[in-house]
C-alpha positions in Angstrom: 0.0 0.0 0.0 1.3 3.4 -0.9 1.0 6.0 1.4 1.2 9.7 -0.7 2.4 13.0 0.9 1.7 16.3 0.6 4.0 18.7 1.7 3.4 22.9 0.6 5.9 24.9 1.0 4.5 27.8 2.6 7.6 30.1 2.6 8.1 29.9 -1.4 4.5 29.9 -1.7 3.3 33.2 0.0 6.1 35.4 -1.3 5.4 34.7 -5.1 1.6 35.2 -3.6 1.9 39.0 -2.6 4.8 39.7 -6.1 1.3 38.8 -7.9 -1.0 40.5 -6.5 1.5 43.6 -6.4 2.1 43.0 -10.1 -1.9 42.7 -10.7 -2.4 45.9 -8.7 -0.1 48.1 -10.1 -0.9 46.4 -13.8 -5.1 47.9 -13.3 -3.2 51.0 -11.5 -0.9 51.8 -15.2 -4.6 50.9 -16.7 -6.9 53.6 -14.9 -3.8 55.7 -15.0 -3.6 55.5 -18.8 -7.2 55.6 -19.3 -7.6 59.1 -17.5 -4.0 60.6 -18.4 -3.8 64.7 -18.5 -0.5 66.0 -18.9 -1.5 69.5 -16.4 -2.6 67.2 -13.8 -1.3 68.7 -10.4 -2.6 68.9 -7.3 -4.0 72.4 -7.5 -6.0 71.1 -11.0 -7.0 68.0 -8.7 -8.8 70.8 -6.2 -10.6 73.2 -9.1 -12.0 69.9 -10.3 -12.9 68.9 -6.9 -14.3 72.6 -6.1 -15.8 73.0 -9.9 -19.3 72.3 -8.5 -19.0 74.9 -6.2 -18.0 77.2 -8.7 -21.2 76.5 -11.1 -23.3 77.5 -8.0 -21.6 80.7 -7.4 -21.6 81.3 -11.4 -25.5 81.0 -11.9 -26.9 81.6 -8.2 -24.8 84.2 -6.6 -26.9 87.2 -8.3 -29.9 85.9 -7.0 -28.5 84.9 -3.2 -26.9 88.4 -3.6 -30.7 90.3 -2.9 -31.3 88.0 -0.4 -28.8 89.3 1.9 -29.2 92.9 1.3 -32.8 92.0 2.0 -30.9 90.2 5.1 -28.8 93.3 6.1 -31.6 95.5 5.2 -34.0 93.8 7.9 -31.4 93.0 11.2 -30.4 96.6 11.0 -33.9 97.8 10.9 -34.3 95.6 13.9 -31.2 96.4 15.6 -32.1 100.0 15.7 -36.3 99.2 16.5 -34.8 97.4 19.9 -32.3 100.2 20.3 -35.6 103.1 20.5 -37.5 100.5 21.6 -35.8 99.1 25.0 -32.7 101.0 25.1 -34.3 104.3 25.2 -36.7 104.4 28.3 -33.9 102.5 30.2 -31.4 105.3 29.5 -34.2 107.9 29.8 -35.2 106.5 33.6 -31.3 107.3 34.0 -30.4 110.5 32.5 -32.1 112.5 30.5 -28.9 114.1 29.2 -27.2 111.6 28.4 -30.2 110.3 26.0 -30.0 113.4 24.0 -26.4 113.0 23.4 -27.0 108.2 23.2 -29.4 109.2 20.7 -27.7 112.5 18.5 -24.5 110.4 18.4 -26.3 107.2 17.5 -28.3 108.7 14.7 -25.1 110.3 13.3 -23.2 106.6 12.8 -26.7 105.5 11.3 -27.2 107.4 8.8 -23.6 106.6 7.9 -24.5 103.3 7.8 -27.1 103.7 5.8 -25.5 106.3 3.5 -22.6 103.7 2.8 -24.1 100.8 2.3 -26.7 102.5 -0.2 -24.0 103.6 -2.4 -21.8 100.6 -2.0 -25.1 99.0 -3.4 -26.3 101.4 -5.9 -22.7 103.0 -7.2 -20.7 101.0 -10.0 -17.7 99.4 -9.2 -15.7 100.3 -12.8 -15.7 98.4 -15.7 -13.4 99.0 -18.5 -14.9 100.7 -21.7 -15.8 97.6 -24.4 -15.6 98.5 -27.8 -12.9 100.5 -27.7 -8.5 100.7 -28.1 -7.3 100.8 -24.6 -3.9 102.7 -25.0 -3.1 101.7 -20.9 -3.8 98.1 -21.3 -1.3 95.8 -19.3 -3.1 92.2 -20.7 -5.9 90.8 -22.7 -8.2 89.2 -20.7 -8.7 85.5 -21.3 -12.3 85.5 -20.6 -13.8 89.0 -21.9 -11.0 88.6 -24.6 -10.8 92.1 -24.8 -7.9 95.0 -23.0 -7.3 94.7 -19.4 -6.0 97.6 -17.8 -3.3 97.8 -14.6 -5.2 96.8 -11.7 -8.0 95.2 -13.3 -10.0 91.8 -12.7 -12.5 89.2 -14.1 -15.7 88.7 -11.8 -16.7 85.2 -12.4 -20.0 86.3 -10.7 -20.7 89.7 -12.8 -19.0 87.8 -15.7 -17.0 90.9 -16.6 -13.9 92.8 -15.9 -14.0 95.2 -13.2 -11.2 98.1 -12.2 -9.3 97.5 -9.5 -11.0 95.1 -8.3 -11.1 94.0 -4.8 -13.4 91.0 -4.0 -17.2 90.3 -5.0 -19.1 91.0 -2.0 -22.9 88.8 -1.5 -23.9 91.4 0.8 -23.5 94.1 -1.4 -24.7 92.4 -4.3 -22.2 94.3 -6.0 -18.6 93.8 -6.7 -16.0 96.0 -4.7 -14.0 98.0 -7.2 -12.5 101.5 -8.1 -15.7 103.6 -7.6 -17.5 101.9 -4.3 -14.6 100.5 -2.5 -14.2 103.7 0.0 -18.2 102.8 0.0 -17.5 99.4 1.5 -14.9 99.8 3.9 -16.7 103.2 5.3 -19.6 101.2 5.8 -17.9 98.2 7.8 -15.7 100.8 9.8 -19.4 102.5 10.8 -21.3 99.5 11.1 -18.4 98.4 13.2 -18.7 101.4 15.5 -22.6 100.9 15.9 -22.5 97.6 16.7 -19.5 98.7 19.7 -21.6 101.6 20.5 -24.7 99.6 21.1 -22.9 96.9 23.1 -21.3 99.9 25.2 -24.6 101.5 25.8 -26.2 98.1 26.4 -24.0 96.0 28.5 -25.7 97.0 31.8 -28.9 96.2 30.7 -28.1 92.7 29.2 -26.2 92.2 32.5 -29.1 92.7 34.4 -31.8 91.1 32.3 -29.7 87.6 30.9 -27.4 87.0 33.9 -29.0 88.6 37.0 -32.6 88.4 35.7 -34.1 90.2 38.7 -37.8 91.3 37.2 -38.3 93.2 40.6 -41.4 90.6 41.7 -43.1 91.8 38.5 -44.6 88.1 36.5 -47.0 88.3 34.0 -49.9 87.2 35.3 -49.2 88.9 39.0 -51.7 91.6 39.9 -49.5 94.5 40.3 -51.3 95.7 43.7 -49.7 93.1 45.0 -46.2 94.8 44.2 -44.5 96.2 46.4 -46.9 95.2 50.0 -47.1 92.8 52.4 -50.2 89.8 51.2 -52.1 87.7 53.3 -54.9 84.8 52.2 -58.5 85.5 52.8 -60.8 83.1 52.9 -61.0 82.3 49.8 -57.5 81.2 49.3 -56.9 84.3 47.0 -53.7 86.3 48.3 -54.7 90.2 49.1 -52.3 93.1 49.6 -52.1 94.1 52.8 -51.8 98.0 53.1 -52.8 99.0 56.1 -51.3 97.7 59.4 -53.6 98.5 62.6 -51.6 98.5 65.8 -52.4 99.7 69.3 -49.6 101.4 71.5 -49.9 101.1 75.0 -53.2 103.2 76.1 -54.9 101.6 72.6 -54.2 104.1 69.9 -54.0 103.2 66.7 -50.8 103.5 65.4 -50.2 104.6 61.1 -47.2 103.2 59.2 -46.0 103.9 56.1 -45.1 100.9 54.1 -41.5 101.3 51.4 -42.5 100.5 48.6 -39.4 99.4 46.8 -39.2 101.3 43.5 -39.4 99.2 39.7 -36.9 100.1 38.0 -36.3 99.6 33.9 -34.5 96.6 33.6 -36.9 95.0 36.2 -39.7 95.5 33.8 -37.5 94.6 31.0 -36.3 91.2 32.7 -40.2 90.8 33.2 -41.3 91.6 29.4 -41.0 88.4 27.9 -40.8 90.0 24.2 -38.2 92.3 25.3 -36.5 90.0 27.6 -36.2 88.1 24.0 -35.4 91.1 22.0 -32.3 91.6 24.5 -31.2 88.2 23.8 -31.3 88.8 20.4 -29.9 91.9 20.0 -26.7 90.4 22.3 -26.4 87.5 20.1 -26.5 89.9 16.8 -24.1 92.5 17.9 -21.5 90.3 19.1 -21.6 88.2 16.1 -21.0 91.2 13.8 -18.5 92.8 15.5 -16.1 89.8 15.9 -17.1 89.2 12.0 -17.2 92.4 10.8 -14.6 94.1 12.9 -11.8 91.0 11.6 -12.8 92.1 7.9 -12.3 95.7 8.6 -9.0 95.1 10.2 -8.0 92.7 7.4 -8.9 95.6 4.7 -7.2 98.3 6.9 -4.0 96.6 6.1 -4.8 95.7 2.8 -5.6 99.6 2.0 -2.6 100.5 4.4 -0.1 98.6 1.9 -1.7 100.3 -1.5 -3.1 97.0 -2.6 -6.5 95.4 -2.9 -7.1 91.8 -1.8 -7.1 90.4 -5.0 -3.2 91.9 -5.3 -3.1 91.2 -1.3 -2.5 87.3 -2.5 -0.2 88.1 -5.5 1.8 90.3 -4.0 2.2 87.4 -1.2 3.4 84.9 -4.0 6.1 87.6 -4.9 7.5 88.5 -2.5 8.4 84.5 -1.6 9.6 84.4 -4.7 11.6 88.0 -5.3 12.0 88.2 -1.2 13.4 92.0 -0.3 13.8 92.6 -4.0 9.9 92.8 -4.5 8.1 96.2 -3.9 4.2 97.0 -4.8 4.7 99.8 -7.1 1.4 101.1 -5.7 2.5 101.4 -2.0 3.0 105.5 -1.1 3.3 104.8 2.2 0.3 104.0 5.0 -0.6 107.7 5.3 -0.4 108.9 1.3 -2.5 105.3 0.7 -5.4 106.2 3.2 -5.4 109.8 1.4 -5.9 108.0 -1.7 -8.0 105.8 -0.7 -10.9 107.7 1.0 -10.6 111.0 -2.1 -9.1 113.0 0.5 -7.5 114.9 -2.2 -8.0 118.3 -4.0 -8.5 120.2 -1.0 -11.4 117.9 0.8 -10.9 117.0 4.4 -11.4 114.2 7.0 -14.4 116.0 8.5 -15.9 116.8 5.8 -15.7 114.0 3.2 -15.4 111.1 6.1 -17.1 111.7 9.2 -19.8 113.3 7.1 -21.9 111.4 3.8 -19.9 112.3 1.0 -20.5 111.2 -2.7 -17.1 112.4 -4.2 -15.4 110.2 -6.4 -12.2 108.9 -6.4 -9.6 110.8 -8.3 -8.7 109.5 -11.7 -10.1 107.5 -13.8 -9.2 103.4 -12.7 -7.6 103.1 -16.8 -4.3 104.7 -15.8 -2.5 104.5 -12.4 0.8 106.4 -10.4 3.4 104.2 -9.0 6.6 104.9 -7.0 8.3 105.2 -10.0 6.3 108.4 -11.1 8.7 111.0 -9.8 7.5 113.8 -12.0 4.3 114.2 -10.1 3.9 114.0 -6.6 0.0 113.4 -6.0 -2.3 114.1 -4.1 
């Protein structure tokens, strides 16, 4: 009888196992590979494909999401400034009289600021270069508009057109930020900044009182306010009564009067007790806070962009310059932090800071957005 034997050898077995499946792997690899080849594949090509959907949204939806939030805007500052006259104005009026007059003169003043700036950021043209026509200043043809770009001057993939100095396409605007509105823009964050810090300032005490301490003052809603402010007792009924007079007898049986203290109510006890304007303070706390972290970064962010004589579209080539060109690399629109703000808010041809800043002022900016200075211009010294 024969007796067979199988013996595997495991150790030669399971290494030619894994060099096949390796080869098989890498031969459906060079497949898919081949198959879906692009010679400008990168990893920044990878992410606009990746991001192209995103993209198309913007493209065909940003117009319309655009008057949604001016309508947005249009309706929390509205309400902001109802809850201001609304709560803010008897609690400061129970206070000080004075200091109302002057809460609600300087109040009104960075309203209508406000309201001025973001109206003509909205309303007021960023720039657009003139179609049709030989551009003598032109520093490129643009690859979408196929027509002359001039220095400082963008495509808006959401206005589909070319805009002059071009800073950023803003939702909340509805508008692109360019040559002609950007003082607009930043005048209005810098004031809507301020109101919101104002508000807080003027409002802290009462948020204080009414979200953390809550004291309403033994005013509830459905308490009958004679009740306020005296000692009760129950009747017979079960029903508590105020009790307002106290009849005691001295010692040869007078009767003896007292005056109760009455404790006064003040404004943020019947705040803390309105339940709609208990809400309203919520509200407004969560609202102001919200846009002045939000708001106030943005403004900042500009500030420096405007500070260095660039907008932020240049903000982020200037950036890839000057890693590649280091100390040799200077924005040929930088005049220094003082001659840029100038520049940048019109404050040329004998207008002022008081005047043109502080105050609503429709003045353009001076030149035209086709042709621009730069350091190297030392024939003219401007403003």
């Amino acid at each position: 009888m024969a007796v067979i034997k199988w013996r595997l050898k495991w150790r030669e077995i399971i290494p030619k196992l894994r060099d096949y499946t390796a080869w098989k792997y890498n031969q459906l690899a060079l497949t898919a590979r081949s198959l879906t080849y692009n010679e400008h594949m990168s990893q920044s090509y990878a992410v606009d494909f990746l991001l192209e959907p995103i993209f198309w949204f913007v493209d065909n939806f940003a117009s319309y999401l655009g008057r949604v939030f001016v309508f947005c805007v249009t309706v929390l500052t509205t309400a902001v400034v109802a809850i201001a006259y609304w709560v803010g104005l008897p609690y400061w009026w129970q206070r000080s009289p004075y200091t109302t007059v002057f809460l609600v003169i300087f109040g009104n003043w960075l309203l209508l600021n406000i309201i001025f700036h973001y109206y003509m950021g909205v309303a007021t043209s960023p720039g657009y270069p003139p179609h049709g026509s030989m551009i003598a200043e032109a520093a490129s043809i643009c690859k979408k508009c196929i027509s002359p770009k001039p220095p400082r001057t963008h495509h808006c993939s959401v206005c589909d057109r070319c805009v002059l100095a071009m800073d950023h396409h803003c939702p909340w605007l509805n508008n692109c930020v360019g040559y002609y509105n950007a003082r607009h823009f930043y005048l209005y964050m810098a004031y809507m900044v301020a109101g919101v810090a104002f508000v807080i300032i003027a409002g802290i005490d009462i948020g204080y009182q009414v979200i953390w301490v809550n004291d309403t003052g033994g005013i509830i809603t459905h308490n009958d306010p004679d009740l306020i402010g005296h000692p009760v007792r129950m009747n017979q009924s079960g029903v508590l009564v105020p009790v307002k007079v106290i009849v005691e007898y001295d010692s040869i049986n007078s009767p003896r009067e007292h005056e109760l203290p009455v404790p006064p109510i003040t404004e943020t006890q019947r705040i803390a007790a309105h339940p709609w304007k208990r809400k309203a303070v919520v509200f407004m706390a969560f609202t102001c806070v919200s846009v002045l972290f939000a708001l106030g970064t943005l403004t900042i962010m500009h500030g420096k962009n405007v500070g260095r004589g660039e907008t932020s579209v240049e903000a982020h080539i200037n950036a890839s310059l000057r890693k590649t060109q280091g100390d040799s690399f200077r924005n040929p629109y930088d005049f220094g932090r003082r001659k840029n703000w100038k520049l940048f808010l019109g404050l040329t041809q004998g207008r002022t800071f008081a005047r043109h800043v502080l105050l609503p002022s429709r003045h353009a900016p001076a030149g035209s957005g086709l042709t621009w200075h730069t350091v190297h211009d030392t024939a003219e010294d401007w403003p």
